[in-house]
N, C-alpha and C positions, 0 to 999 in steps of 0.2 A: 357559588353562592353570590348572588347578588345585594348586597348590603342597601342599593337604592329603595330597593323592596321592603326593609326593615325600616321606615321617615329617617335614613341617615345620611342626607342631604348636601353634608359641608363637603367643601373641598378638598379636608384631609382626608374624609373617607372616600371621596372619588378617587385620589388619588394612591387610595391603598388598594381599593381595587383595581385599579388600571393595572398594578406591580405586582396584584396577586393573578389576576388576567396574563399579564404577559410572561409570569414565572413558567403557564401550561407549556406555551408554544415558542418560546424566545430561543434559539441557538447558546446562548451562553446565559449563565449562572454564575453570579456573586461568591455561593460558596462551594460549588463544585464544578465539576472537568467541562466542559459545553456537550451538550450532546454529538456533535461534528466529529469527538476527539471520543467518544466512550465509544462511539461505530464505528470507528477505524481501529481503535484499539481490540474491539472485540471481532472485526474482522481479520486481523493481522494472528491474532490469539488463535483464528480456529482455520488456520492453514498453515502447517508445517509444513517444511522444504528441507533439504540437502543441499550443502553448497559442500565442491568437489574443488581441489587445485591441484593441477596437472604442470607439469613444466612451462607450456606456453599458453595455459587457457585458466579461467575459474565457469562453473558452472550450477548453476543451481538451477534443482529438481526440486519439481510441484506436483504433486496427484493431483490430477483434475477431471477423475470419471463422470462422463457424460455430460461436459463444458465442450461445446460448438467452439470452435479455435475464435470467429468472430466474437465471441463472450470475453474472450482473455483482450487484455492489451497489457502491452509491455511498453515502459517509458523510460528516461533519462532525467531525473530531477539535478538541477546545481549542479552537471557535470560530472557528480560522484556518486550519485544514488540512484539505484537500477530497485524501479517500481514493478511490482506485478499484480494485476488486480482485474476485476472482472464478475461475473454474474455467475452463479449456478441458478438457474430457471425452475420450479416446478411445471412440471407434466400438466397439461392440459387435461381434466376430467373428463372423461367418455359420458355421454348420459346412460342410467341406468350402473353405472361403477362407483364406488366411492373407496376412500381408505380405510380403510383396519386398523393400521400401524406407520407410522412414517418416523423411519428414523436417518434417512439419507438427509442429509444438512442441504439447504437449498438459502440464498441469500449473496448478498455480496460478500467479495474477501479480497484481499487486499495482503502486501510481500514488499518492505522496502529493505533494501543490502546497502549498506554503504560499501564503496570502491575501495581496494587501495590505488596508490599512487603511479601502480607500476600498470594498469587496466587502461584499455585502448577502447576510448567509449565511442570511438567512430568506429569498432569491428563487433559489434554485438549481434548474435543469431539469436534467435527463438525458434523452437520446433517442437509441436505438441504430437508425438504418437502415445497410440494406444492408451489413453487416459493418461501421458505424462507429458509436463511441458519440462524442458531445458531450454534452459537460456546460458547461450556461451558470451563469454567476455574474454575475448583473446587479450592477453599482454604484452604490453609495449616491449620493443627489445632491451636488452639493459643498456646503460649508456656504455662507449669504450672509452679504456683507461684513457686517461690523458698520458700523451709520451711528454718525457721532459725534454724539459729546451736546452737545447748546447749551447751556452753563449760565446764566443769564442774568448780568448785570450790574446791582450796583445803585447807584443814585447815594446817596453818605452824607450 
């Protein structure tokens, strides 16, 4: 609604519409989440995973039927947080075809793990078959005991 349109001239009304103008399209809001943080939230919400811990690896498993491996990317945030995230495409329409029904989820989505301590973020794999990605994160060795110190003893 353009209030100019109504003789409402002053500058407090330009300047309410500017705020109600920029409420449409602005990234962040005064009283709620920014739209930035409601899409990653809501793409984080609709891809569930398995995370697995083996003696020397942790591993988490993502379904990603019919994600082109180039769609996925996998990253390393702050050294402790192993991101996953990427595109599901819809199908290009044939002419003469149309849909019915769609209910295969097409969109971005997105997977962040915090680390523990003992995870070796320089030995990380990624390998998507057959509609599944894993991502291994090998672990650090433990540290070895400290031996104690002999100090010796001297006679005075």
């Amino acid at each position: 609604m353009d209030l100019r349109m109504m003789a409402f001239d002053s500058p407090l009304f330009s300047v309410l519409q500017h705020l109600h103008d920029a409420g449409d399209d602005s990234e962040k809001s005064v009283s709620g989440p920014s739209r930035t943080y409601a899409r990653d939230a809501k793409a984080m919400a609709a891809t569930p995973a398995d995370v697995k811990e083996s003696p020397n690896s942790y591993a988490f498993i993502v379904d990603m039927p019919g994600v082109k491996s180039g769609d996925i990317k996998v990253q390393v945030e702050d050294d402790n947080v192993v991101v996953i995230s990427g595109e599901r495409k819809r199908e290009e329409e044939k002419e003469g075809a149309k849909y019915v029904r769609m209910e295969r989820r097409v969109g971005k989505f997105m997977r962040k793990f915090a680390l523990p301590e003992n995870a070796n973020t320089d030995k990380i794999s990624a390998v998507c078959q057959d509609g599944v990605l894993t991502v291994t994160v090998e672990k650090l060795p433990p540290p070895e005991p400290k031996k104690p110190k002999t100090i010796e003893v001297k006679i005075a």
